[in-house]
C-alpha positions as CSV (number, residue, x, y, z in Angstrom):
1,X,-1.3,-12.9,13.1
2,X,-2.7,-15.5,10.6
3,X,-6.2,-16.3,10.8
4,X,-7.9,-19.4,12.4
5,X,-8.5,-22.2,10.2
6,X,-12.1,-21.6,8.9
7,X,-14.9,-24.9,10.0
8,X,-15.8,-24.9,6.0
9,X,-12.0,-25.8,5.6
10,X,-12.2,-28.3,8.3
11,X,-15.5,-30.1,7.1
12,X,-14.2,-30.6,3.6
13,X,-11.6,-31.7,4.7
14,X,-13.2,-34.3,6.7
15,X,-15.3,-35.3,3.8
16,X,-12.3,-36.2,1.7
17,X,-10.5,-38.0,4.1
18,X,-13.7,-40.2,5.1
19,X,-13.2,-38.8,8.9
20,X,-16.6,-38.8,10.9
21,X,-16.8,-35.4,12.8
22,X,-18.2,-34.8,16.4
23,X,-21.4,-32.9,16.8
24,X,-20.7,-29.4,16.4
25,X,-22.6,-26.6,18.1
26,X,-24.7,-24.4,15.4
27,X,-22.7,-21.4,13.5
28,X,-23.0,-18.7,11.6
29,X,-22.7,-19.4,7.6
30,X,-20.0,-18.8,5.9
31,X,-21.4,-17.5,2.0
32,X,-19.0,-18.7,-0.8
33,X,-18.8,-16.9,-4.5
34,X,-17.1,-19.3,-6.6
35,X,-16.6,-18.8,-10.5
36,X,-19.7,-16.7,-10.5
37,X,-20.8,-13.3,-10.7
38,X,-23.2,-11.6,-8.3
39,X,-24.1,-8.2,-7.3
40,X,-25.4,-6.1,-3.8
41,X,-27.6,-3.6,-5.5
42,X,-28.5,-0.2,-3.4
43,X,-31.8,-0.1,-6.4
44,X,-33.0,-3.2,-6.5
45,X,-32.4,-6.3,-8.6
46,X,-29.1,-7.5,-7.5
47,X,-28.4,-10.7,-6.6
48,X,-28.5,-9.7,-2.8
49,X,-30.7,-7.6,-1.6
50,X,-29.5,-4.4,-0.2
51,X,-28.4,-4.5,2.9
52,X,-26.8,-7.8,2.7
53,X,-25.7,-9.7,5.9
54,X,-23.1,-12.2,5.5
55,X,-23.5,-14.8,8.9
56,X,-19.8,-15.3,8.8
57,X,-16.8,-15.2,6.5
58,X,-17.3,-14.3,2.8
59,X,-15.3,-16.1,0.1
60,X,-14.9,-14.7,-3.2
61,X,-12.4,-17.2,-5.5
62,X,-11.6,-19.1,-8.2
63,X,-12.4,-15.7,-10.5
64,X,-15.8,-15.0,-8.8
65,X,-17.0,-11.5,-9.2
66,X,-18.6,-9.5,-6.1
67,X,-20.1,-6.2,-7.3
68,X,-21.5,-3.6,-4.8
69,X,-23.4,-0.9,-6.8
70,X,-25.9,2.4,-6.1
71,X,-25.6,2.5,-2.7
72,X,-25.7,-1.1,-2.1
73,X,-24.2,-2.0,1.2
74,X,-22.7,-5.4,2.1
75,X,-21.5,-6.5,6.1
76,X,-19.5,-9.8,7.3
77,X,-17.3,-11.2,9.5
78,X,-14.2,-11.6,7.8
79,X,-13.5,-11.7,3.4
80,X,-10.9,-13.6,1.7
81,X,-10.4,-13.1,-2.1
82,X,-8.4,-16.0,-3.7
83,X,-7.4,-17.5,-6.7
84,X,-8.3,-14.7,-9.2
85,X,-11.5,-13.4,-7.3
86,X,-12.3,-9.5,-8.0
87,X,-14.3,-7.4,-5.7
88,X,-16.0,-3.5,-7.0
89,X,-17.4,-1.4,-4.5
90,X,-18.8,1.5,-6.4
91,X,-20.9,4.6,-6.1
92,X,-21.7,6.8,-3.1
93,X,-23.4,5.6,-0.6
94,X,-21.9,2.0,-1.5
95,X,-19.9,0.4,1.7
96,X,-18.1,-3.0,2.4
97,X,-17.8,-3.8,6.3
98,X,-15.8,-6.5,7.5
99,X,-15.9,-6.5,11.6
100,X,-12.7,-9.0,11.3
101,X,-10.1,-8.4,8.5
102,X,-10.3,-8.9,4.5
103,X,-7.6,-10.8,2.9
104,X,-7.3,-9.9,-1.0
105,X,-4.7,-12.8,-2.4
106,X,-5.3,-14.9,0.1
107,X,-4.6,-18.4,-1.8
108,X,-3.4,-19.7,-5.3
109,X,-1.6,-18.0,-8.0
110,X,-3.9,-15.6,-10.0
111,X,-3.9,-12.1,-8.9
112,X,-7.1,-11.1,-6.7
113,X,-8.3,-7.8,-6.8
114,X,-10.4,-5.3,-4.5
115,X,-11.2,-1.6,-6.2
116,X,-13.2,0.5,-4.2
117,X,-14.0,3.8,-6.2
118,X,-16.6,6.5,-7.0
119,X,-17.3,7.2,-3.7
120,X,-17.8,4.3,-2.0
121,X,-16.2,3.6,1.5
122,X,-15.0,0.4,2.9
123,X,-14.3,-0.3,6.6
124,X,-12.3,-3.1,8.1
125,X,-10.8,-4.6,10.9
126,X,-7.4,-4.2,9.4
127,X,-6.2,-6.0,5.4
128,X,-3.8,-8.1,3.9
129,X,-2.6,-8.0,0.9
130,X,-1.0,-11.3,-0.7
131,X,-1.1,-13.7,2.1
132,X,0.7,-17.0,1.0
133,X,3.9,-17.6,-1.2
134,X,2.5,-17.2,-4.6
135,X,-0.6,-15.2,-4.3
136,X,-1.1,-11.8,-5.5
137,X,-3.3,-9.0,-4.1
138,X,-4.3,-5.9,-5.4
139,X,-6.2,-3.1,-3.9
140,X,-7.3,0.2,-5.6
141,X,-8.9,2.9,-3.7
142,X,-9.8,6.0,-6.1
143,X,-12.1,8.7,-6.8
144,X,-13.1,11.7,-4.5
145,X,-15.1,11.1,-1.6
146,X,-13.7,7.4,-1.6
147,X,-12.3,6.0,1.8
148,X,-10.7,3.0,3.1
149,X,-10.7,2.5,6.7
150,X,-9.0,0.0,9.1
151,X,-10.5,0.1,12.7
152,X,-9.0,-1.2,15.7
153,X,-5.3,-1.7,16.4
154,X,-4.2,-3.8,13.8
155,X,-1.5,-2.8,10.8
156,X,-2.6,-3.1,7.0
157,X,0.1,-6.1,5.5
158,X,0.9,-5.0,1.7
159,X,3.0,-8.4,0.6
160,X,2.7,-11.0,3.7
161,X,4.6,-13.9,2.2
162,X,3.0,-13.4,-1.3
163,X,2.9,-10.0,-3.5
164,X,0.5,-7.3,-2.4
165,X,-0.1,-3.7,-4.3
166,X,-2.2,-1.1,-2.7
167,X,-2.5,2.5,-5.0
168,X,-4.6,5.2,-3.5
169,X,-5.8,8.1,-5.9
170,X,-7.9,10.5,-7.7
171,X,-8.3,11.8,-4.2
172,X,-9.4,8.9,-2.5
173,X,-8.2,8.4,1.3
174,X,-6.8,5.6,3.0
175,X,-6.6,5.3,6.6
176,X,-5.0,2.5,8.9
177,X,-3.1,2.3,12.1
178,X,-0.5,0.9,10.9
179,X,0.9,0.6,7.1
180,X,3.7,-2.9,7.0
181,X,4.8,-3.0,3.2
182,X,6.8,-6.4,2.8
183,X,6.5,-8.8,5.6
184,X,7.4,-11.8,6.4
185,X,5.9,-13.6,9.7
186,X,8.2,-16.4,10.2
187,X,11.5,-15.8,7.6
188,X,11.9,-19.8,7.8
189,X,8.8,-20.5,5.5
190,X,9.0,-20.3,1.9
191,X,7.5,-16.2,0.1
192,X,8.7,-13.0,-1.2
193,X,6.9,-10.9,1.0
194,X,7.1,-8.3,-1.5
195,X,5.0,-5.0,-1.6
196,X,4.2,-1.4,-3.2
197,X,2.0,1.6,-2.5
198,X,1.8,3.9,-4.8
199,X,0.1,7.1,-3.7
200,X,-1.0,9.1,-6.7
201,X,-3.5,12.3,-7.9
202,X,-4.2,13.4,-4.8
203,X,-4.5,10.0,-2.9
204,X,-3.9,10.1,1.0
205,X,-2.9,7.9,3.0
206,X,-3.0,8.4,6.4
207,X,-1.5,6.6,9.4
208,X,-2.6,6.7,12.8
209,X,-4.0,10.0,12.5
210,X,-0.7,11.9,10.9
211,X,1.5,10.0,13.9
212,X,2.3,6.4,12.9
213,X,5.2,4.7,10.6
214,X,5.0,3.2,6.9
215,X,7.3,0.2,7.5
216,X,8.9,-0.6,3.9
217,X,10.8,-4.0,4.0
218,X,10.3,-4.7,7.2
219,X,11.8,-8.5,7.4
220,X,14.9,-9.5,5.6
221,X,14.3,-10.4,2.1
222,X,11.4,-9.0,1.8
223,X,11.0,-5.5,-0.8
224,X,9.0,-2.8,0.1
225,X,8.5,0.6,-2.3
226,X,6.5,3.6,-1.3
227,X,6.2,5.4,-4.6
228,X,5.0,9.4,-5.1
229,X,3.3,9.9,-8.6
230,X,4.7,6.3,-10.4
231,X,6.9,3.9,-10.5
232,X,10.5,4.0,-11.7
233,X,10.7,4.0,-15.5
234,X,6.9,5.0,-15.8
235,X,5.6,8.2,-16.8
236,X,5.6,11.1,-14.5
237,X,2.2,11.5,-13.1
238,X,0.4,13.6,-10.2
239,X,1.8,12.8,-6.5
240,X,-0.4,11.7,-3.4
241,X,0.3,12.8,-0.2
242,X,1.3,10.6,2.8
243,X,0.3,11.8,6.1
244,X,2.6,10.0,8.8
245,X,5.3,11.1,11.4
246,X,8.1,8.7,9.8
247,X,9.2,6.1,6.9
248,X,11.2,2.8,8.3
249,X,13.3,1.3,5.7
250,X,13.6,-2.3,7.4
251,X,15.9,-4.9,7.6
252,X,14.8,-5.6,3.8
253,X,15.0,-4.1,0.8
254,X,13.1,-0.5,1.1
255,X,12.8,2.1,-1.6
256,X,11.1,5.5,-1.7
257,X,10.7,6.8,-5.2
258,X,9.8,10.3,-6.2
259,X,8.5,10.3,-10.1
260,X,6.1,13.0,-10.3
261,X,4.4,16.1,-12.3
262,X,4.0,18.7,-9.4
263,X,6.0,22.2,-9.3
264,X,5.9,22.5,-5.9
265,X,5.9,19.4,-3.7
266,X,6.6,18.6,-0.3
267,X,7.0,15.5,2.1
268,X,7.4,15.8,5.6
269,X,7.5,12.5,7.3
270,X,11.0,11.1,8.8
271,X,13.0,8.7,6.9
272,X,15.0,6.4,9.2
273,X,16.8,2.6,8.9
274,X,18.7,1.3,5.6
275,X,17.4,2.1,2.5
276,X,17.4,4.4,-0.4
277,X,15.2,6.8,-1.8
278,X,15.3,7.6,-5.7
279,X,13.9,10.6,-7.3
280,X,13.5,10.7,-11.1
281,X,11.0,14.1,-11.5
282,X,8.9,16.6,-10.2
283,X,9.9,19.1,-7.9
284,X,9.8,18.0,-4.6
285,X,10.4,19.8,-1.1
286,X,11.9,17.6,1.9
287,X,11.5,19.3,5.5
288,X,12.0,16.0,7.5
289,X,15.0,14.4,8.6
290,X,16.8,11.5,7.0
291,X,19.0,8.6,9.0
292,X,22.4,8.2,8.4
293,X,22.0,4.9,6.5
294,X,19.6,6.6,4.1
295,X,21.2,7.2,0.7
296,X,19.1,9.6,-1.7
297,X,19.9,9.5,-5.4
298,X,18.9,12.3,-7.8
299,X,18.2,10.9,-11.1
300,X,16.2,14.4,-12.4
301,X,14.0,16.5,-11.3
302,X,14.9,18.8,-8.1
303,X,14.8,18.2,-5.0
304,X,14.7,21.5,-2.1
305,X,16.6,20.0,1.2
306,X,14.7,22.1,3.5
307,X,15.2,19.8,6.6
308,X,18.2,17.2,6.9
309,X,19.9,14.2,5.1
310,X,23.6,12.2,5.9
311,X,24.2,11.3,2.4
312,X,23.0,12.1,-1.3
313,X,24.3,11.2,-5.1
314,X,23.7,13.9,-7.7
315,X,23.7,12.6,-11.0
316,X,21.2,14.8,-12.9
317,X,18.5,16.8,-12.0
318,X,18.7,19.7,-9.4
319,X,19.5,19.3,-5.4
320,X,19.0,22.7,-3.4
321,X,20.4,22.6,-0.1
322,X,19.0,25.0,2.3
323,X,19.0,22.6,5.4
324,X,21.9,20.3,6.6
325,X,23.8,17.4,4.3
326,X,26.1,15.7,5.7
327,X,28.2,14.3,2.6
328,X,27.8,14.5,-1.2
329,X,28.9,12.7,-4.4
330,X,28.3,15.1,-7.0
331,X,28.5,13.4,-10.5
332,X,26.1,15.3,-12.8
333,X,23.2,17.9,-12.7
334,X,22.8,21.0,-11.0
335,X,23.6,22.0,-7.4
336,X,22.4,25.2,-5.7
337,X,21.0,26.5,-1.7
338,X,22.1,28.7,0.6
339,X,24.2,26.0,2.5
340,X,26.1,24.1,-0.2
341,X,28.7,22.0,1.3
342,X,32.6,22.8,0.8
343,X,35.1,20.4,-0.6
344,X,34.2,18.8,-3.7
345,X,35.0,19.3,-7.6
346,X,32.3,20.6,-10.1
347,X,31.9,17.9,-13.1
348,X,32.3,19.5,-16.4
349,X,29.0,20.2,-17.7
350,X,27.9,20.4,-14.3
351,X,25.9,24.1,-12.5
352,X,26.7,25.5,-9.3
353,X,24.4,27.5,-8.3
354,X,24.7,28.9,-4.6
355,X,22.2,31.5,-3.1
């Protein structure tokens, strides 16, 4: 749901329209960090003092800088990042509490960015990332012993009508009830609702415990990508690991891509809906079950069919079918198991390798 319109919105408003407002009964203060720089210091000499208390909402934009350092510890109601602000929580023992949700890209067309690293933990009441058409939110959780951590019922929105990227690594953990990657709330109003999570070096995220779904495109014309390791095209790199019962590919445009380092691999979760999932490297182990409108591509690397898929293109790499396939275009690469299907031709230049 979209948040109410905020009484700082409403009085300036007001003001520039000339409109005289009723008496209003006494509220908390909202705190706004505009342009400037200004720091929650665990030792001292901040510009907060440690703990800081935030009445209200907390709003960092128009490229203000919010720094939480040493063990510095920071608590409001809700925290919108827009127009180019930038948030670091850093250091053990350094924590960012919102008791209502933070919005990173909540407004304008610069990129707004959240990294919470080293360490420090952050707990919400659920996170958006990109809220409008045209705004851009990043969010970086990394280091050991970092954590992310939506309370409550409420899924985390990685692209709602704007762009959102959320990358969890260097064994950092993020956990949320829910995990929506490319949304759109009403498909009439203008956005791209356009998302990616990239889980990398150890990163975790986990939903609902290990039982919850990672929607990707969830809305029509809306893109959601779940990559393991990096992007297409990048360079290989360690994977994450994604703790959830299942991956929905929605009515949009959803992507799984495997591009990673690792020997030896594996991903568990479901993969249902109408989508595709690309892998590029890394050898990776599948022991789930895919849904018939799921097309997997190999690309390179090798990928171990230890559970079940309806439909996979080889063209390079290595698929190993020990589990069930249902159909196959082979084009290049090399194809081994113990239940390779019957009924297709071998490319030249191709490998079958059964057993």
């Amino acid at each position: 749901t979209r948040p109410t319109v905020r009484w700082t919105t409403i009085v300036r408003a007001a003001l520039l329209c000339g409109t005289a407002l009723a008496p209003w009964p006494a509220m908390a203060a909202d705190y706004d960090i505009l342009g400037t720089t200004e720091t929650v210091d665990g030792n001292g000499g901040g510009t907060h003092a440690s703990p800081w208390t935030v009445g209200d909402d907390l709003d960092i934009h128009y490229s203000g800088t919010l720094r939480v350092i040493n063990g510095g510890q920071l608590t409001s109601t809700r925290a919108y990042l827009s127009h180019g602000g930038t948030v670091t929580v850093t250091g053990h023992g350094s924590t960012w509490t919102t008791s209502e949700r933070t919005y990173v890209g909540f407004d304008g067309n610069a990129t707004s960015i959240m990294d919470i690293r080293d360490g420090a933990t952050a707990t919400t009441h659920g996170v958006t990332l990109g809220y409008v058409a045209g705004s851009k939110g990043t969010l970086t959780v990394t280091g050991h012993g970092t954590s992310w951590t939506s309370t409550g019922t409420r899924n985390a929105y990685v692209g709602y009508y704007g762009e959102g990227h959320l990358t969890v690594s260097d064994g950092a953990s993020f956990k949320s009830p829910g995990l929506v990657v490319g949304y759109l709330y009403d498909p009439v109003q203008p956005g791209s609702g356009s998302g990616t999570v990239t889980l990398t070096d150890g990163g975790t995220i986990s939903i609902d415990s290990g039982t919850g779904t990672l929607e990707l495109g969830r809305s029509g014309g809306t893109t959601g990508t779940l990559n393991i390791g990096a992007a297409a095209g990048d360079t290989p790199a360690a994977p994450g690991n994604l703790n959830a019962a299942t991956v929905t590919l929605g009515s949009g445009t959803g992507l799984v891509v495997f591009n990673h380092d690792s020997e030896d691999y594996t991903f568990s979760p479901d993969i249902g809906g109408t989508g595709d999932v690309d892998v590029y490297s890394g050898v990776t182990t599948y022991t789930g079950t895919m849904g018939s409108s799921v097309t997997t591509t190999l690309r390179g690397g090798t990928f171990i069919l230890n559970g079940s898929m309806q439909s996979a293109t080889l063209n390079g790499g290595g698929l190993y079918i020990n589990g069930t396939l249902g159909s196959l275009t082979f084009q290049s690469g090399t194809l081994g198991g113990n239940t390779i299907p019957f009924g297709f031709t071998v490319p030249s230049g191709s490998v079958l390798a059964p057993g």
